[in-house]
N, C-alpha and C positions, 0 to 999 in steps of 0.2 A: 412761253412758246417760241421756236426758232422762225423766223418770217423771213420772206426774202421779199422786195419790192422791184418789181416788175421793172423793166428797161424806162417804159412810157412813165414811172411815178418819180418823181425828183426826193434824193436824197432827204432833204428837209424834214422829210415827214418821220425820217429816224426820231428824231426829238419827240416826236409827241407820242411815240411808243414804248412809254417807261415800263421798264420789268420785264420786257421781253428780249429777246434776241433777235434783236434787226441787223437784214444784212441784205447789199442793194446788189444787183446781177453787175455791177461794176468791182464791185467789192468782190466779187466771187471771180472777176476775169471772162462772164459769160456773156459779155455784148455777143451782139449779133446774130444770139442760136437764136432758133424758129423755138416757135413757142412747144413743140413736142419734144425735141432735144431739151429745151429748159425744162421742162416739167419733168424730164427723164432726170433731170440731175439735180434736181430738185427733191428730188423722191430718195434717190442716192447719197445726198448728202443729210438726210433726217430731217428736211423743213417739216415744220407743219402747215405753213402757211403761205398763201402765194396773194401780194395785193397786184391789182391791175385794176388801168381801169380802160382796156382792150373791151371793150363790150363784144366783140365777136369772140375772144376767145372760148365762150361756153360750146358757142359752136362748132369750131374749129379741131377743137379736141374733145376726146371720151373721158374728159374726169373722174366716171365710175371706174374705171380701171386704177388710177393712180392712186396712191395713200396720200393724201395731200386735200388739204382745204383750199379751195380758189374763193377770194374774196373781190369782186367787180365796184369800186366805188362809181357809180354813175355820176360819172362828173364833167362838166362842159368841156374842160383845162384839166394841166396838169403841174397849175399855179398852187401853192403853197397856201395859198389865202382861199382856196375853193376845195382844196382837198383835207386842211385840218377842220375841218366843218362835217366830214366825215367818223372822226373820232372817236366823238362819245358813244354814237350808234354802232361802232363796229366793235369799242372795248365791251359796250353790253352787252351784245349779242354771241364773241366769239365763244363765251363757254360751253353756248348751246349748239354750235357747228360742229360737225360732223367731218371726218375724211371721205373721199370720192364726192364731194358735193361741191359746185357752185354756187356762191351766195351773192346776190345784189344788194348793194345798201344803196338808197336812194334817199333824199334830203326835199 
């Protein structure tokens, strides 16, 4: 799957994404869009996947509209050491997510 990581999720976490296509909103040149601009070109560019871990964003945007998975790690930080703890629970679960949908992983 093509993943982009959110502004707010630190690089690092590329590494623990094996097999997929990671690619961070630095790597794309898109600091600083608002998160409807990001998800517009996100959508444009064929991700399937968008991690964040913006807890408002479910709210802020209409993800039913987009083709696009929104993955939220509920996480305190956006240290390296609290977000690969994330992981395991989100490689299990992505084959059952869905596009237009918001997903919380919680730990």
């Amino acid at each position: 799957m093509k993943i982009l990581l959110d502004e707010c999720v630190t690089k690092k976490l590329r590494s623990f994404l094996v097999g997929h296509d990671v690619f961070t909103v630095t790597q794309m040149k898109w600091n600083g869009f608002r998160n409807g601009n990001l998800m517009a070109r996100a959508v444009a560019e064929s991700f399937d996947v968008v991690i964040t871990i913006d807890k408002n964003l479910r709210f802020q945007q209409n993800i039913q509209k987009k083709d696009l998975i929104v993955v939220v790690f509920d996480s305190p930080s956006s240290k390296i050491e609290e977000l690969q703890k994330f992981i395991p629970q989100f490689l299990n679960q992505l084959p059952s997510f869905e596009k237009k949908n918001v997903y919380i992983i919680t730990i």
